[in-house]
C-alpha distance (Angstrom), angle and dihedral (degrees) to the residues before:
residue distance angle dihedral
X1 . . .
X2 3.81 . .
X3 4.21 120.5 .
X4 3.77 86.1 -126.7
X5 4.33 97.2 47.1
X6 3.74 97.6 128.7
X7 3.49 97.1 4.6
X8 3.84 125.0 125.4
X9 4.33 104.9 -100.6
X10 3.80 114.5 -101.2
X11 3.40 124.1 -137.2
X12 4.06 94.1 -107.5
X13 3.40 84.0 67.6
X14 3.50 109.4 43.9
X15 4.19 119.6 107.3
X16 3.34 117.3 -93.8
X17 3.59 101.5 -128.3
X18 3.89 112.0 -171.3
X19 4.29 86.6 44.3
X20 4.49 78.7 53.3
X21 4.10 93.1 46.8
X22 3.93 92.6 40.3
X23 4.11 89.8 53.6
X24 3.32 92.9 37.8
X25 4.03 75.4 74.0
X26 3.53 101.4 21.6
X27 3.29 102.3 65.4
X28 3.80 136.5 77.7
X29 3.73 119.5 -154.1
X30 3.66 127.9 -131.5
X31 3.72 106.4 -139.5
X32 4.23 89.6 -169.8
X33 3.67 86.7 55.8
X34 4.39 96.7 87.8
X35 3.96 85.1 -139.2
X36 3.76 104.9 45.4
X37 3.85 92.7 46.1
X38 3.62 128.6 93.7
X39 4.15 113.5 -77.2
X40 3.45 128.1 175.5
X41 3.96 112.8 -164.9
X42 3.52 134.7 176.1
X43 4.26 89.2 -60.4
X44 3.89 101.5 34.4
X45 3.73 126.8 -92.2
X46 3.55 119.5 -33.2
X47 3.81 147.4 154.0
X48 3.76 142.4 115.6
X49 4.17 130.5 -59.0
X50 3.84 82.1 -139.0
X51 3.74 97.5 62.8
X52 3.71 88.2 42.5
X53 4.30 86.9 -112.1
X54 4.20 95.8 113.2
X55 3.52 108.9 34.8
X56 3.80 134.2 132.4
X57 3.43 97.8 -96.5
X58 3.86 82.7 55.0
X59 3.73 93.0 60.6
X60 3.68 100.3 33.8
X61 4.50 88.7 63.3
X62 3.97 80.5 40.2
X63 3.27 97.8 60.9
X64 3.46 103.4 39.3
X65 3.88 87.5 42.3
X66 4.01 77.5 64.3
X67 3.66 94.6 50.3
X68 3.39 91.8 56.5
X69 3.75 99.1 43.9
X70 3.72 90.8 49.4
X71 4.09 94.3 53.3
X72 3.54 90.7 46.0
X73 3.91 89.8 52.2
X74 3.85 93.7 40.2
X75 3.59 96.0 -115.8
X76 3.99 103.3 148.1
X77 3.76 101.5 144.8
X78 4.10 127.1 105.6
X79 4.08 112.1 -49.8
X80 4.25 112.3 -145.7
X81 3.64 117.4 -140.0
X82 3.71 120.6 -160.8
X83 4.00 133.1 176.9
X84 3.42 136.6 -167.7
X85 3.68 136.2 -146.1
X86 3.71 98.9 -79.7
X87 3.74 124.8 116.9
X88 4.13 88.5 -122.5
X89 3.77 96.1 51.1
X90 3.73 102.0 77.2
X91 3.70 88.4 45.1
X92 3.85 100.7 55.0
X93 4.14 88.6 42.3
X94 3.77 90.2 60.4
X95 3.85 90.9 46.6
X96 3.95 92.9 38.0
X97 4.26 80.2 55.9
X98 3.89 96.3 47.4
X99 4.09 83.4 59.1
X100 3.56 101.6 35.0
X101 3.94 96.3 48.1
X102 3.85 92.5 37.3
X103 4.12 86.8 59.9
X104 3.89 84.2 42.7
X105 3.88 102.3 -112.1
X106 3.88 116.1 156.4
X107 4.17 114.7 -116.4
X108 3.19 132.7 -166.2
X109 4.06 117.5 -166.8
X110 3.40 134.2 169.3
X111 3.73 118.6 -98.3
X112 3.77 120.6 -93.4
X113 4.02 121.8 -55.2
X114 3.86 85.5 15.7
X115 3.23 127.3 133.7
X116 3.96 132.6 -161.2
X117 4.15 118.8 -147.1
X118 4.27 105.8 -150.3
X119 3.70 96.6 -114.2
X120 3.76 92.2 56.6
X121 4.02 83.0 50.7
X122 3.66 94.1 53.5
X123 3.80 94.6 42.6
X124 3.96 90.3 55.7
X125 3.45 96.1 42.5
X126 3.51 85.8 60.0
X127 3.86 106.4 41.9
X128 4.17 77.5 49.4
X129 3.70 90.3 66.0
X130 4.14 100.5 44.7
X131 4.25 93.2 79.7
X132 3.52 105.1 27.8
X133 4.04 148.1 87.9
X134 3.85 98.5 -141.4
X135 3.38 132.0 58.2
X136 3.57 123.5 -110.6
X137 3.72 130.3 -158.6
X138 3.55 148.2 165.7
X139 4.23 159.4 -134.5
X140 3.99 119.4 -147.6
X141 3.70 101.9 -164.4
X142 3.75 102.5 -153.8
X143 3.88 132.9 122.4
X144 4.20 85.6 -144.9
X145 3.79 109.0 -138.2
X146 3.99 96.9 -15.7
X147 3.66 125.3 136.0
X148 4.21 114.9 -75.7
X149 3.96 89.4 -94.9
X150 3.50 97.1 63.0
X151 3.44 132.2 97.5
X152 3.63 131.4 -175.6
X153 4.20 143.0 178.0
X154 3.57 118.1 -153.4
X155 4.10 120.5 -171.2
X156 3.79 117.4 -140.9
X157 3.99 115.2 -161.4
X158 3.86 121.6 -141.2
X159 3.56 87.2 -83.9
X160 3.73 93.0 68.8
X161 3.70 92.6 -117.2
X162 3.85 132.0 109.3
X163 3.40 118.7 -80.4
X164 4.45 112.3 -91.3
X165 3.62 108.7 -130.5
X166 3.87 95.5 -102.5
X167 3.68 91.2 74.3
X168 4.09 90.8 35.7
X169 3.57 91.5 47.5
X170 4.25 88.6 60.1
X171 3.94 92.9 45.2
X172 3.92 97.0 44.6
X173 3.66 81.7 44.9
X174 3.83 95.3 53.3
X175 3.97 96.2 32.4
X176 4.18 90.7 64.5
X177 4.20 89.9 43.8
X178 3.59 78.6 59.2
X179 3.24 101.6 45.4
X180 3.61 93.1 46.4
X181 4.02 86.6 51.2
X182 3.72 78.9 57.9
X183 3.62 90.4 -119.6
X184 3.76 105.9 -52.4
X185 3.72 102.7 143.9
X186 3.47 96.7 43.7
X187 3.83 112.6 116.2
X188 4.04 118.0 -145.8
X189 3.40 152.9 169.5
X190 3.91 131.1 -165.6
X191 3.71 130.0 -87.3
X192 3.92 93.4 -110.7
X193 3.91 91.9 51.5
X194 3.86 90.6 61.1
X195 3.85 97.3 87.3
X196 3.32 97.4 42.5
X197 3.75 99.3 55.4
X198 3.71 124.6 116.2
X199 3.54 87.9 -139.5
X200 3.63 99.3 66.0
X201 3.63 137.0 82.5
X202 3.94 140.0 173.3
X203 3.63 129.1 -141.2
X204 3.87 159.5 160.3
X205 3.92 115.3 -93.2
X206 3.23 99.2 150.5
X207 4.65 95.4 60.0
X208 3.83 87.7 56.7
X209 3.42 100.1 46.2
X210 4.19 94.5 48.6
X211 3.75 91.6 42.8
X212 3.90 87.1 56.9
X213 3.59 97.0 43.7
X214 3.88 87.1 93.2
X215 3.75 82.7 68.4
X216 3.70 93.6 79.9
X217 3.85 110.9 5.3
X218 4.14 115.6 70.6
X219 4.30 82.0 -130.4
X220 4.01 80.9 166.9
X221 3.74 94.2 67.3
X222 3.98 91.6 38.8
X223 3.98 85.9 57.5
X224 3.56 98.3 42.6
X225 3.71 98.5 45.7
X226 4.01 89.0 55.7
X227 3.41 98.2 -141.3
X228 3.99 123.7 -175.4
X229 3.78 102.5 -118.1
X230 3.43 126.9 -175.7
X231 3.87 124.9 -165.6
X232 3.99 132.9 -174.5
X233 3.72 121.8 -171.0
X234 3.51 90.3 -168.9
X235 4.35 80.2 -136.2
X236 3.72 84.9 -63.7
X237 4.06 126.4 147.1
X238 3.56 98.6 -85.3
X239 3.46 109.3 61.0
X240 4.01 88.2 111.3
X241 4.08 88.6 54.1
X242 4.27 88.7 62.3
X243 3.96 87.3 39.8
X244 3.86 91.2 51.2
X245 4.24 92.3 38.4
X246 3.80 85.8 55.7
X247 4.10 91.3 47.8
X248 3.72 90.9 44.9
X249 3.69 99.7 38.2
X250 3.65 110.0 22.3
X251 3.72 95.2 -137.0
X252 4.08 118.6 164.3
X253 3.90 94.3 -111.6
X254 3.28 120.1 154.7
X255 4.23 112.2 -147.9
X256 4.31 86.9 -150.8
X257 4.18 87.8 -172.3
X258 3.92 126.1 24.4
X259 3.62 95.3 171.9
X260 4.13 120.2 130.6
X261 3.73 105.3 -167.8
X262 4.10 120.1 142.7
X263 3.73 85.2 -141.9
X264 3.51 88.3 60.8
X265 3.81 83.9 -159.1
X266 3.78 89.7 166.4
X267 3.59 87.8 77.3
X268 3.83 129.7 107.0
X269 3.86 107.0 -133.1
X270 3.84 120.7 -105.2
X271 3.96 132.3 -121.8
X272 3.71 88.1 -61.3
X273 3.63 111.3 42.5
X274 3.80 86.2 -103.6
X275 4.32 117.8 126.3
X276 4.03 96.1 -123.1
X277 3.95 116.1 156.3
X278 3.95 96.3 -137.6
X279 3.97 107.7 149.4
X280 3.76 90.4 -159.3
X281 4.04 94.1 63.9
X282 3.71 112.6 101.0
X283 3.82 84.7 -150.7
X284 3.63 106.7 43.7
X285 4.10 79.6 45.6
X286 3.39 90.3 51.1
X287 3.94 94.4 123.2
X288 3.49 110.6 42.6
X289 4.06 74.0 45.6
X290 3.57 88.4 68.0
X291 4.29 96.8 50.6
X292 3.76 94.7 57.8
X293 3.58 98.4 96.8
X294 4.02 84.0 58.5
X295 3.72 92.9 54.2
X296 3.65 145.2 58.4
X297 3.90 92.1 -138.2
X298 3.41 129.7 0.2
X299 3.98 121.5 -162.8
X300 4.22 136.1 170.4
X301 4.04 129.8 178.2
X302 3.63 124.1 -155.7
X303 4.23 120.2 -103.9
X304 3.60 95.6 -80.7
X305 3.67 81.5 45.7
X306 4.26 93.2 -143.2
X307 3.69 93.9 119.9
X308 3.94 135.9 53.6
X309 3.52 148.5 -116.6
X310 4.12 119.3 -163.8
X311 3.88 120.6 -165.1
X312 3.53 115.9 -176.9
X313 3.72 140.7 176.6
X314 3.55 101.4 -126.4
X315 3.50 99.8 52.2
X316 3.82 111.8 1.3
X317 4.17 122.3 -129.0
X318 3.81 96.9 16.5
X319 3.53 117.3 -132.7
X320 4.56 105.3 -105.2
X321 3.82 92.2 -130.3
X322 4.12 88.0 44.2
X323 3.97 89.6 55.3
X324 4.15 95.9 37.8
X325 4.11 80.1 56.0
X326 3.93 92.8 56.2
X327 3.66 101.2 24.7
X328 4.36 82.1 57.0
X329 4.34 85.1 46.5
X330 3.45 87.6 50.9
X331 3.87 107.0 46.7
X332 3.60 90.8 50.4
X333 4.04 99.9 49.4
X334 3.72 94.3 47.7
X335 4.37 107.4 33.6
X336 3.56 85.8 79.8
X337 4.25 89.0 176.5
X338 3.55 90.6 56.2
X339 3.91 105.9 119.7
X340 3.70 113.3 -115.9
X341 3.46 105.0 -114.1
X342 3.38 105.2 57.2
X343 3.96 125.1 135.1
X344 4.01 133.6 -128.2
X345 3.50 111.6 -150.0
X346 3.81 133.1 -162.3
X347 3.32 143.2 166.9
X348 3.96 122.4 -96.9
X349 3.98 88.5 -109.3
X350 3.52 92.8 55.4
X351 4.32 117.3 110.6
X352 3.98 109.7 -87.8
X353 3.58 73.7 -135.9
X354 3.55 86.4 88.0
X355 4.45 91.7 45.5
X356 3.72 75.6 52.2
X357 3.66 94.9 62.3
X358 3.56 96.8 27.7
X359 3.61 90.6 60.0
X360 3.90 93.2 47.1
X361 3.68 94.9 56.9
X362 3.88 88.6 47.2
X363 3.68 97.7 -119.5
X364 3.82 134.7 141.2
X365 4.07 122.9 -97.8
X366 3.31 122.9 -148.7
X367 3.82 112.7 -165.1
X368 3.85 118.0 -160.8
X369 3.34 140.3 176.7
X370 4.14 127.6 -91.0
X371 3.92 103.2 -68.7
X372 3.92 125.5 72.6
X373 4.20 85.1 -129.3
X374 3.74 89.9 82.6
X375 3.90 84.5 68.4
X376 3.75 97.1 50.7
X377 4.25 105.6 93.5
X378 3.62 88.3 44.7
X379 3.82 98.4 54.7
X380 3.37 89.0 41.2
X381 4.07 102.3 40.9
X382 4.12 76.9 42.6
X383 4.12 97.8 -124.9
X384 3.62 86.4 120.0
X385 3.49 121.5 62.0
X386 3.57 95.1 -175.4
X387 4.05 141.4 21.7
X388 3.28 125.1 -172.5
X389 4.43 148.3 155.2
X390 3.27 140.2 -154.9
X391 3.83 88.2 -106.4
X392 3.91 96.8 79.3
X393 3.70 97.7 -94.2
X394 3.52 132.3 121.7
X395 3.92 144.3 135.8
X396 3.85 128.8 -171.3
X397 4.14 134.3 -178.1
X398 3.66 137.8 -75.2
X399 3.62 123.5 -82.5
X400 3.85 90.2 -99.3
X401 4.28 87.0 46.5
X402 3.70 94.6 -100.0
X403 3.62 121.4 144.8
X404 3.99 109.6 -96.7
X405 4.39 102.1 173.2
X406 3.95 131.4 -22.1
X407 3.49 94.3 -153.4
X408 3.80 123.2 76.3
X409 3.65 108.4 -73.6
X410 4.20 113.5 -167.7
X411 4.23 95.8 169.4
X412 4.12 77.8 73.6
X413 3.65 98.5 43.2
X414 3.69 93.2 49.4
X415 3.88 95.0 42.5
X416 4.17 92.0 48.5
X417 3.78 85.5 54.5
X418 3.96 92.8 56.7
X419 4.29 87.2 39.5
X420 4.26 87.4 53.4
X421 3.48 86.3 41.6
X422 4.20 93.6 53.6
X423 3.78 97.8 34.5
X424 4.10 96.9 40.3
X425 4.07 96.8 35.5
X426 3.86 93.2 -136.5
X427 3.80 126.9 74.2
X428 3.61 131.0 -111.2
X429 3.61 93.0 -98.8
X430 4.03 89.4 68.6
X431 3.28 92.9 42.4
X432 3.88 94.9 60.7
X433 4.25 84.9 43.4
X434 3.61 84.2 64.8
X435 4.14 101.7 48.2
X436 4.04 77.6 54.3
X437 3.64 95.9 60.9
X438 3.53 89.4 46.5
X439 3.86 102.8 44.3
X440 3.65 99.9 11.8
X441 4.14 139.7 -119.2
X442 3.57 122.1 -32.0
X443 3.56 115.6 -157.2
X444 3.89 119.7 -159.9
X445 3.48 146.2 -175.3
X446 3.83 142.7 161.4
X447 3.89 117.6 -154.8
X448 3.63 124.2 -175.7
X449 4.21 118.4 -154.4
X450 4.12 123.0 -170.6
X451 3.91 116.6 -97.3
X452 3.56 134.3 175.3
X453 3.38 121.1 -125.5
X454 4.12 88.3 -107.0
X455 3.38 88.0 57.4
X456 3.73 101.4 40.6
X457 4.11 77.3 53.2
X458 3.97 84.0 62.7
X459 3.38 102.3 46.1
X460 3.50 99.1 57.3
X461 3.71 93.2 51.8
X462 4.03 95.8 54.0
X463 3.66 117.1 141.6
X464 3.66 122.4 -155.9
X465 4.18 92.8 -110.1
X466 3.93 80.8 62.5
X467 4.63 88.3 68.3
X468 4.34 88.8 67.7
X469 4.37 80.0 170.2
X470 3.82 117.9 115.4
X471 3.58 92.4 -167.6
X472 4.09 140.8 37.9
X473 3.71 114.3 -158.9
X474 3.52 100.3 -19.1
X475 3.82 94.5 -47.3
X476 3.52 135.6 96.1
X477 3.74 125.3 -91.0
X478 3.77 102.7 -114.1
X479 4.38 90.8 174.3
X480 3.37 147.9 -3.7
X481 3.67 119.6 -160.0
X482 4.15 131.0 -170.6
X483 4.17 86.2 173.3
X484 3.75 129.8 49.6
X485 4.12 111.5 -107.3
X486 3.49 85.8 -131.0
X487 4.16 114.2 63.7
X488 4.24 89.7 -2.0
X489 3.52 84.0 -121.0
X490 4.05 119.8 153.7
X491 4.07 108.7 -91.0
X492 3.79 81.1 -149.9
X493 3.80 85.8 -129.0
X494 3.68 128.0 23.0
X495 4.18 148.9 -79.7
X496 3.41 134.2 -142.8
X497 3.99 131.0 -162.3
X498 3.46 133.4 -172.1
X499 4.36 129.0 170.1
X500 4.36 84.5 -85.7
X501 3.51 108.6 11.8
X502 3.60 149.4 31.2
X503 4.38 139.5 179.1
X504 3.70 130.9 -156.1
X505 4.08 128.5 -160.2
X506 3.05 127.1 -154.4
X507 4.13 142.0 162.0
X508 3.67 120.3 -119.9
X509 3.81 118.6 -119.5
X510 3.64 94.9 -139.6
X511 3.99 112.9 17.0
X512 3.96 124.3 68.6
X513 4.00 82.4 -120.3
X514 3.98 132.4 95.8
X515 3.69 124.9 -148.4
X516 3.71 144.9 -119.0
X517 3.76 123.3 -163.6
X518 3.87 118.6 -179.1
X519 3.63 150.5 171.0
X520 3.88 141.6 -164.1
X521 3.72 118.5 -174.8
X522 3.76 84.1 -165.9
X523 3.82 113.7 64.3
X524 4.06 138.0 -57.1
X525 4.26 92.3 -85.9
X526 3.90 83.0 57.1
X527 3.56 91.3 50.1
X528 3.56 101.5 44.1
X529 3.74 93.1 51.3
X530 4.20 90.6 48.3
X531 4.35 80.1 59.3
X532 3.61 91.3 47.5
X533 3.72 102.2 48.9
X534 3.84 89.0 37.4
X535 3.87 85.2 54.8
X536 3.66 89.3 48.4
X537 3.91 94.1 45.2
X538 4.02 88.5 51.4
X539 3.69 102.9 49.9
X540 3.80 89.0 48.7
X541 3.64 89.4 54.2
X542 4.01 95.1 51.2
C-alpha cells in the first residue's frame, strides 16, 4: 500500500498538463513499436501522448479507419461525439472532426465546455435510430477511470453499444496501415474550418436523456421520500446530468464537488499513490467516504461517468459485486411488467453471490466473458434485463422492458440505490447483509502478477489439458472452463470451480500484468490459499 492511498494528491504528483497537450502534438508514433501502435482492448484505444500511445497521429488513422469502416458497412447517418473531463479529450474531438467532416460524415457535439458521460452517448445513439432510415452511430472519447495522462477513443455501433472485436479488429487493422503510410489516406481539413462546416451540428444530449430517466427509475418515490443524497462526480462528464436531474426533478441531492480540472487534484490517491478516478476504490473514495454518516445514500461515477460508486450508511463504499447482487434482487421483485423469462447476465469474475441470488429468484444467468459488450444484443433485443461486471458497471431495461443503453450506464445504478433505499427503508448495504445470512460470506479478491507480453500470449491460449491439478485449495476440482457457459465464447484465459471456491486468469489488454480473480465462500485463509495455488498453477503454465 502506497503513503498517499486515500490521501488528498499533492502537487508533485499532479499531471503536467501543457507538457500532455504539447505531446499530444509533438510526438510521432511508431506503429512497429507494439506499444506506440494502434490497440483496441476491451474499452477502445487508449494510452498517454507522453508515451507516444494517444497522440494526433493516433486519432487522425482512427478516425479515418472509422470512415472507412462505416462506408463499407453502409452506415451514412449522423455520428455522436462525446468527451470527458480529461485534458486529451477535447484535443482528439477536434482532430476526430477535421477527419470525419473532411470525408463528409454528419456530427453532432455538444456545445462548448460540455461534456458528454457514455451512458448518455449510448442512450442517444439509440433514440437516434427509432425514426429514421440511416443508421447512426457514435465515438465517446474518454480513457474511463484512467490516470489524468491518458486518453482514450471508444467506437459505439448503431446499437449504442461498444464496438465487438470483429469490427475493432478491421479498424485497428486499418488505423496502423495508415499509420505506417504515415498518414497518406487520411482526409482533413483545418481546425478553423470545423465550425463552419455544413456537416456539423451542436446539440443537447444531456435534456433528453434526464427527461427520460423517469422511464426506468421510480424518481417520484425518490422525491417524495426526501432522502439526503449525496453525489460526487469526481470532476467527471456528468456533472450537468445531476444539475439538470435536480432542475427537472427536484430531488435533495447534494453535488459535494463541482470542480472540472484534468489534474483532478481534488482527488484522494488510490491503492498505489497514483490519481485514478475509480468510484469503486475505498481510497480514491476516500472523501465522499467520509460524508456518509450525513446522508441517506451517498453515490459517485468515474469521468466518463459509465461505472458506479455506492456509499452507504451501513457499511460505507459498498463492495461493486455486493451492490450488482442487490441491485439484480431488487429489479426483479419490484418491475412487475418485466416478462418472465428474462436473463441476468454477468461476467465469469463476477461474485457467485450473484448465481446465488439469481438462482433463488428462479431466473436465467448468462455468464460472459470480461467486457460489458458481451451484454449488448441482449439489452438491446430485450432478453436480458440486466448486464453487469465485476468492474462497477451495469445497465438494465425500461420499466415496460424496453431497451434504455447497452453500454454501462452508472447515473441508473446510483439513482436505483437511492429508489431501494426510499421504497425499502434500509440501504443497499443491509440488504446484501441479509443475502449473507441466508447464503453465507463471500470472500473476494482480485490480484494482479507481472507478465510479458510472450507470456500474456500464453495465457490466453490455455487449454484445459494445460490445469494437470486434481484439487484447488484442498477441494476438489468440480470445472475448468477456457469459454464462458453463457455465449461459449473464449474467456481469453481460464476458470476454475470447486464445491466453495473458484479463480479466474486472465491477461490485461493494456498493462504488462495478468490477473487473478477469486472467491472462497468459506473464510479469508481459504481465499488466500485459492490465489496462491492459482498463482502457482499459472506461472507453471506460462
Amino acid at each position: 500500500m502506497h503513503k498517499l492511498a486515500g490521501k488528498k494528491a499533492s502537487k508533485e504528483i499532479l499531471e503536467n498538463i501543457e507538457e500532455l497537450l504539447e505531446n499530444y502534438y509533438l510526438l510521432k508514433p511508431d506503429a512497429n513499436k507494439q506499444n506506440q501502435k494502434v490497440s483496441f482492448g476491451t474499452s477502445g484505444h487508449r494510452g498517454s501522448s507522453t508515451k507516444s500511445s494517444f497522440n494526433e497521429n493516433h486519432i487522425l488513422a482512427i478516425t479515418q479507419a472509422l470512415c472507412e469502416y462505416r462506408k463499407n458497412a453502409c452506415i451514412n447517418g449522423v455520428m455522436h461525439i462525446g468527451i470527458d473531463t480529461h485534458a486529451l479529450s477535447l484535443p482528439a474531438q477536434i482532430t476526430a472532426l477535421q477527419v470525419f467532416l473532411a470525408n463528409e460524415v454528419s456530427c453532432k457535439i455538444a456545445k462548448e465546455n460540455t461534456f458528454t458521460p457514455t451512458p448518455v452517448m449510448s442512450f442517444t445513439i439509440i433514440e437516434s435510430n427509432k425514426n429514421t432510415k440511416t443508421l447512426n452511430d457514435g465515438v465517446i472519447i474518454t480513457p474511463s477511470h484512467n490516470p489524468p495522462s491518458d486518453g482514450g477513443f471508444k467506437y459505439n455501433t448503431p446499437n449504442g453499444g461498444p464496438a465487438d472485436s470483429d469490427i475493432t479488429s478491421i479498424i485497428e487493422k486499418r488505423a496502423n496501415e495508415i499509420l505506417n503510410d504515415d498518414l497518406k489516406d487520411v482526409k482533413f481539413i483545418s481546425k478553423e474550418q470545423i465550425k463552419e462546416s455544413k456537416f456539423l451540428e451542436i446539440t443537447d444530449f444531456i435534456t433528453p436523456y434526464v427527461k427520460a430517466l423517469e422511464s426506468i427509475i421510480d424518481m417520484n418515490i425518490i422525491k417524495n421520500a426526501n432522502l439526503k443524497i449525496a453525489v460526487d462526480p469526481l470532476g467527471g462528464s456528468g456533472l450537468e446530468v445531476y444539475e439538470k436531474i435536480n432542475e427537472i426533478y427536484g430531488l435533495n441531492l447534494d453535488i459535494v464537488n463541482k470542480s472540472i480540472d484534468p489534474t483532478f487534484s481534488f482527488m484522494s490517491c488510490d491503492h498505489d499513490g497514483k490519481i485514478r478516478m475509480d468510484c469503486s476504490s475505498p481510497y480514491a473514495m476516500a472523501s465522499l467516504i467520509k460524508l456518509a454518516d450525513n446522508y441517506d445514500i451517498a453515490f459517485a461515477n468515474d469521468p466518463d461517468f459509465d461505472r458506479h460508486g455506492i456509499v452507504t450508511k451501513s457499511v460505507g463504499l459498498m463492495n461493486p459485486n455486493h451492490y450488482l447482487t442487490v441491485a439484480i434482487w431488487y429489479l426483479f421483485s419490484n418491475r412487475k411488467s418485466w416478462k418472465n423469462d428474462l436473463g441476468v447476465g454477468k461476467t465469469l469474475v463476477s461474485s457467485s453471490m450473484i448465481d446465488k441470488v439469481v438462482n433463488s429468484i428462479d431466473k436465467k444467468l448468462y455468464e460472459v466473458p470480461v467486457g460489458f459488450k458481451w451484454f449488448v444484443e441482449g439489452l438491446f433485443n430485450g432478453s436480458l434485463a440486466f448486464g453487469g461486471e465485476e468492474s462497477a458497471g451495469a445497465s438494465f431495461l425500461r420499466f415496460d422492458g424496453s431497451v434504455w443503453s447497452t453500454d454501462k450506464d452508472g447515473i441508473i445504478l446510483n439513482l436505483l440505490a437511492a429508489e431501494i433505499t426510499a421504497k425499502l427503508k434500509k440501504d443497499p448495504g443491509v440488504i446484501y447483509q441479509e443475502f449473507e445470512n441466508k447464503f453465507g460470506k463471500a470472500f473476494y479478491k482480485r490480484v494482479d502478477a507481472p507478465a510479458s507480453f510472450e507470456q500474456k500470449a500464453k495465457l490466453k491460449n490455455l487449454s484445459v489439458k494445460d490445469i494437470t491439478s486434481k484439487t484447488l485449495a484442498n477441494e476438489q476440482i468440480e470445472n475448468i472452463y477456457t469459454k464462458a457457459s453463457g455465449n461459449n465464447a473464449s474467456i481469453g484465459g481460464l476458470k476454475v470451480t470447486t464445491k466453495s471456491g473458484w479463480f479466474a486468469a486472465r491477461p490485461s489488454g493494456t498493462e504488462d500484468i495478468y490477473k487473478i480473480y477469486a472467491e472462497s465462500f468459506i473464510s479469508q485463509e481459504h481465499l488466500d490459499l485459492i490465489i496462491k495455488e492459482a498463482q502457482d498453477l499459472v506461472s507453471k503454465s506460462i
